[in-house]
Structures are given as C-alpha cells and as structure tokens.
Wavefront OBJ file of the C-alpha trace (Angstrom):
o trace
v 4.920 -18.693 -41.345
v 7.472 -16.412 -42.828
v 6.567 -13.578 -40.635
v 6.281 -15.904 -37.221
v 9.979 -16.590 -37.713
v 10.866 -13.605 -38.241
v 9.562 -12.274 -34.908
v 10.721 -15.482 -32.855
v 14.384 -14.236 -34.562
v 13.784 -10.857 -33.722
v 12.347 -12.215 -29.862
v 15.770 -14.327 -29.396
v 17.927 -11.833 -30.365
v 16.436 -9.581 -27.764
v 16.410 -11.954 -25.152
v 20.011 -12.479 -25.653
v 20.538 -9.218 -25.450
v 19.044 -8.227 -22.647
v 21.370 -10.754 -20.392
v 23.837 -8.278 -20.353
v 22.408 -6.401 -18.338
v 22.416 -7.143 -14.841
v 21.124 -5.142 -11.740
v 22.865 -3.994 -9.239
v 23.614 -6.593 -6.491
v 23.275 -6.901 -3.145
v 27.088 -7.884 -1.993
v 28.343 -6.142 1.403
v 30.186 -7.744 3.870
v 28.973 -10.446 6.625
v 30.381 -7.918 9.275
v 27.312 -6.358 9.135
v 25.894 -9.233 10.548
v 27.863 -9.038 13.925
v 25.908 -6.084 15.701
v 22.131 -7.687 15.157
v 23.336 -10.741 16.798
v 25.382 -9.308 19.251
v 22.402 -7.487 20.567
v 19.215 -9.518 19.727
v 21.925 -12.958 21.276
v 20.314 -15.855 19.465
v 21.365 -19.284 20.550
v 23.071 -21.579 17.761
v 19.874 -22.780 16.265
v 18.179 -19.464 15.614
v 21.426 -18.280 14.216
v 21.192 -21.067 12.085
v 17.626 -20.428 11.067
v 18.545 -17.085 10.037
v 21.249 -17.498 8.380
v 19.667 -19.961 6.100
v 15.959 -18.346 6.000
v 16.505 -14.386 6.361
v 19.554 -13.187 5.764
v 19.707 -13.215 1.959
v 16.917 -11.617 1.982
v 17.081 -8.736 5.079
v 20.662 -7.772 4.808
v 23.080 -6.300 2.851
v 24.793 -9.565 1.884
v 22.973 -12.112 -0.780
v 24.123 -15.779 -1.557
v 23.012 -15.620 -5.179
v 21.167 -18.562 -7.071
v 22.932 -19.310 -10.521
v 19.608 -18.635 -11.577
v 20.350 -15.061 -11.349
v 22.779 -14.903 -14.335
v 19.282 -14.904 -16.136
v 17.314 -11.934 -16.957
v 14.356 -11.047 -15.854
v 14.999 -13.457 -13.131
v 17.513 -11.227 -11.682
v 15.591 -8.468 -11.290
v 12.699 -9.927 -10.169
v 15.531 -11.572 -7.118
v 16.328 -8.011 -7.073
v 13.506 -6.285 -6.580
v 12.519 -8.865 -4.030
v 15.648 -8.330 -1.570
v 15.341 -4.163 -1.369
v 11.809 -5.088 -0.569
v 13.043 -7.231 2.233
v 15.684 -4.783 2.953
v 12.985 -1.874 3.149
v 11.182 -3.913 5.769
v 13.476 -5.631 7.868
v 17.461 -4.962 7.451
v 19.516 -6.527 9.840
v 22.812 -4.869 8.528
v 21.229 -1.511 9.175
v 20.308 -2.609 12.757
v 22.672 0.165 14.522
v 20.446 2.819 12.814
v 17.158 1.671 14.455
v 15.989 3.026 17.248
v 14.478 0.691 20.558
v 11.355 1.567 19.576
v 12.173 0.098 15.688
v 13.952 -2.582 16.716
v 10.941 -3.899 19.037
v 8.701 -3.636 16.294
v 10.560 -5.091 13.750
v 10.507 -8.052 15.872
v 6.664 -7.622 16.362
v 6.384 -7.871 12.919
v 9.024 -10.844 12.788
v 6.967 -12.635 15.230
v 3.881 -12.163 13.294
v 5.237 -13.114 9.888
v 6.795 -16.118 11.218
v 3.961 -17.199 13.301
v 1.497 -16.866 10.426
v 4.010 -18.436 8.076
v 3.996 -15.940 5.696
v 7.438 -15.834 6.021
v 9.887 -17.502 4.801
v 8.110 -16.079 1.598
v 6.307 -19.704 -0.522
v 8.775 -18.627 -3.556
v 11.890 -18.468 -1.197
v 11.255 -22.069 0.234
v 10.447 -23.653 -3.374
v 13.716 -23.145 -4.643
v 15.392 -23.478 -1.456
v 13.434 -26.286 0.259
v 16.301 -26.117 3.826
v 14.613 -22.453 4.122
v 11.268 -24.024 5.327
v 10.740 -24.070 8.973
v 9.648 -26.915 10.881
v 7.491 -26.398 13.797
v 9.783 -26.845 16.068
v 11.840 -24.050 14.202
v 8.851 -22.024 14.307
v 8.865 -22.084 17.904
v 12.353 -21.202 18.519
v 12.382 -18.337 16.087
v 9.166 -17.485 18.376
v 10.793 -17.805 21.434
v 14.019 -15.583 20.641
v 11.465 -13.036 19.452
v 10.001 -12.635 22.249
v 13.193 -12.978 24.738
v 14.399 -9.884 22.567
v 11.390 -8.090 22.533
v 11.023 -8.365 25.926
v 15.019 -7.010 26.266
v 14.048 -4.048 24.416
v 10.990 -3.178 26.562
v 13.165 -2.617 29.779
v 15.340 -0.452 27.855
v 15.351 3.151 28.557
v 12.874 4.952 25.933
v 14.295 8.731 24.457
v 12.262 11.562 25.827
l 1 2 3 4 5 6 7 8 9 10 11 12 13 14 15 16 17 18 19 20 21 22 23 24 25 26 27 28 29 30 31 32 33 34 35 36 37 38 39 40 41 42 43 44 45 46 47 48 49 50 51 52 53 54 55 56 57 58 59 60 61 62 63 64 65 66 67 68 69 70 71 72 73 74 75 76 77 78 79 80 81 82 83 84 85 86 87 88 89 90 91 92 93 94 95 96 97 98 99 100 101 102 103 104 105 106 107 108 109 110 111 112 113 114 115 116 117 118 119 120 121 122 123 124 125 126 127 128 129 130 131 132 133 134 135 136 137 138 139 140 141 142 143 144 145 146 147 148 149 150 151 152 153 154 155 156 157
C-alpha cells in the first residue's frame, strides 16, 4: 500500500509536470484564407461549412479547444492538424499547382462523400462540424464546379 502511493505521488507529480510543456501551435493569420476562396468561389453556405468543418484542421490558423491546455491532449490535437495540413492545406493553396489543386478536390470529394471526413473525433467534440445531407451535397456540388474550373485551365508543358 505504501509503495502504490508512492508511485501514484511520483505519477502526479509527473503529470503536472509535463503541462508545461506545450507544442508548437498552429496560429497564422486568416489572410491566408482569402486566395483558396477567391479561386475555388464558394457560395455563403460552403464557406460556412468550411469554416466550421475544415479549416481548423487544413490551414494554418486553429480555433483551439480549452481542452488543449492539457497534455497529451495537445499533442495528440497537434499531431492531428500537420496531418491535415500535410494532406490538404488551404493556406498553402498558391503553392499548388492545377494539377494539385484538382486532386485535392478529388480527394475532398471522396472524403466527404464517404463521410470519412469531417474526421468521427472532430464531430464528437464539436457536434455543428457534422454535415447534414443536404451539406453533403453542397460541399459535393462546389467540388465539382471547381474541379471542373480547373480542368479547362491551361496544363504546364
């Protein structure tokens, strides 16, 4: 019993001691928004839907969850958004060419489509991140309005 207490003391300590130390976050600014939907023009409601659904996780700007002041929670959020980032970054979007762009939104199609995205442990803790059908369909619909934008644009040699 002795022993058990000492190790839950020991345990405690570290766990305290650990919150101080935080990853590095994912705070740029929301102009990096402005060229992905300048170019990829969704109407109000798909702005909407990603704003609320993708953006904390594909860009360089993250509206953190106070649950993210605890470790290992925040690096497990962390690790989560360069993963989205290395997929799909909409604040990068000036360095990708046609070609990239159109099949990040082949991808985006198919993820959303297939409802594998929003990711299950996105929605759960934010419950207005889960997409109606009707949402489904618009995010759909823009897809494919964009994609089809970017095939009748000229293709690099």
């Amino acid at each position: 019993m002795r022993n058990s207490k000492k190790v839950l003391g020991v345990l405690l300590v570290v766990f305290i001691a650990v919150q101080f130390i935080d990853p590095e976050e994912n705070v740029g600014s929301t102009a990096s928004f402005e060229s992905f939907l300048k170019d990829t023009n969704p109407n109000e409601e798909v702005t909407a839907i990603l704003k609320t659904t993708c953006f904390d996780c594909h860009s360089d700007v993250t509206n953190y969850p106070w649950y993210n002041e605890i470790t290992p929670l925040n690096f497990w959020l962390s690790d989560h958004i360069k993963d989205g980032k290395k997929h799909f970054n909409i604040s990068a979007w000036d360095g990708y060419s046609v070609k990239k762009k159109d099949h990040k939104f082949e991808e985006l199609i198919e993820m959303v489509e297939s409802k594998e995205m929003p990711l299950k442990s996105y929605t759960y803790v934010h419950s207005e991140a889960k997409l109606t059908d009707s949402q489904i369909a618009a995010v759909i619909d823009w897809g494919k309005k964009v994609r089809f934008k970017y095939s009748l644009a000229p293709q690099p040699q």
